[in-house]
C-alpha positions as CSV (number, residue, x, y, z in Angstrom):
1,X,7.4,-21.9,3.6
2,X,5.9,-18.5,3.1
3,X,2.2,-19.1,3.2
4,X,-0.8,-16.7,3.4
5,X,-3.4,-17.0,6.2
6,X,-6.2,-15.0,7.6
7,X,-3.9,-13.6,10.5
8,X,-1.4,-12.4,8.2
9,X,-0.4,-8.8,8.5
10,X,0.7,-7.3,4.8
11,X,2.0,-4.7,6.4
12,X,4.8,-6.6,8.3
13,X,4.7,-10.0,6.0
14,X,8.7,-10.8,4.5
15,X,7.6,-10.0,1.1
16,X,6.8,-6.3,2.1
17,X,9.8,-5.9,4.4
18,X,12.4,-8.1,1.3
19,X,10.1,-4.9,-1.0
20,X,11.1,-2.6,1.5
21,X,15.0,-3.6,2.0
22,X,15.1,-3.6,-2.0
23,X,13.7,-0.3,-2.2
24,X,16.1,1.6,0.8
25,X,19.3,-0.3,-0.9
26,X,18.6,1.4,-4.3
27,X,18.3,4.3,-3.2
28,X,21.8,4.3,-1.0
29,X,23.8,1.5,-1.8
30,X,25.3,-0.4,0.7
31,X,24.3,-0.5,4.0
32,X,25.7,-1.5,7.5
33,X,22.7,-4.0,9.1
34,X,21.8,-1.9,12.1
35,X,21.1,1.0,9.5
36,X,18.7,-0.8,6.7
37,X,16.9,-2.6,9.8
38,X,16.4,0.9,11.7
39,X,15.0,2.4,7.9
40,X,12.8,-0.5,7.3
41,X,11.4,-0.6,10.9
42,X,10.7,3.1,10.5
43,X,8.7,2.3,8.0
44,X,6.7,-1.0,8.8
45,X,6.7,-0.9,12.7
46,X,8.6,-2.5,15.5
47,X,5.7,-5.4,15.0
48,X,7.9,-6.1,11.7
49,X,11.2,-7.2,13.9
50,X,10.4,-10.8,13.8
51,X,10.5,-11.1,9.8
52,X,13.7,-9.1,9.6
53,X,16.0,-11.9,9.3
54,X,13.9,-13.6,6.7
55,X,13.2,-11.1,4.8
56,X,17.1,-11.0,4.5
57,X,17.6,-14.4,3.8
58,X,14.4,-14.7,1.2
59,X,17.0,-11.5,-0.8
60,X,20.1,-13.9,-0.1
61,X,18.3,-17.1,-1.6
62,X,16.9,-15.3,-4.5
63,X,20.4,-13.3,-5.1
64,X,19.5,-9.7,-5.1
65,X,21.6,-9.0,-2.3
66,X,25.0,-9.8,-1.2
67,X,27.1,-9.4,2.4
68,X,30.6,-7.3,1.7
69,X,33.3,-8.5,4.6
70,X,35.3,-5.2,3.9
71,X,32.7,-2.9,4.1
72,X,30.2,-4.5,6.8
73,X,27.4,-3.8,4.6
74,X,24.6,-5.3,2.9
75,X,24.7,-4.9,-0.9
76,X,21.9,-5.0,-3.7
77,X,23.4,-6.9,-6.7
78,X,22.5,-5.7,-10.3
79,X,22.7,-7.1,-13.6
80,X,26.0,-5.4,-14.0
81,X,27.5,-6.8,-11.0
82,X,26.4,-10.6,-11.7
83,X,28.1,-10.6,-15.6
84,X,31.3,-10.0,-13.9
């Protein structure tokens, strides 16, 4: 459960880093892993590597991002891809 204390850090809580991924995956749709962690840890710090992977999986459960086997990427879903 995502929940705010005292100690928390905005600038490497999941909901900044799950704003971050959205952002980097907009702009250059999709991306291999090692490439949209190395662009969102350029941006928040190496302090942020421990919310990585749920920062992912908050994207995964909420649906705005998809894993493609062919490609090895991470993918941003749209409106136009979820009608098909």
């Amino acid at each position: 459960m995502l929940r705010p204390t005292k100690y928390l850090d905005l600038k490497t809580c999941v909901l900044r880093l799950a704003a971050l991924m959205l952002m980097e995956l907009s702009a250059s749709r999709p991306l291999a892993l090692p490439d949209l962690e190395a662009r969102v840890l350029s941006e928040a710090g190496d302090a942020a590597r421990l919310n990585l992977v749920s920062a992912l999986n908050l994207l995964f459960l909420l649906g705005r991002i998809d894993y493609d086997d062919g490609a090895d990427a991470i993918v941003l879903l749209t409106e136009e891809a979820e009608a098909r």
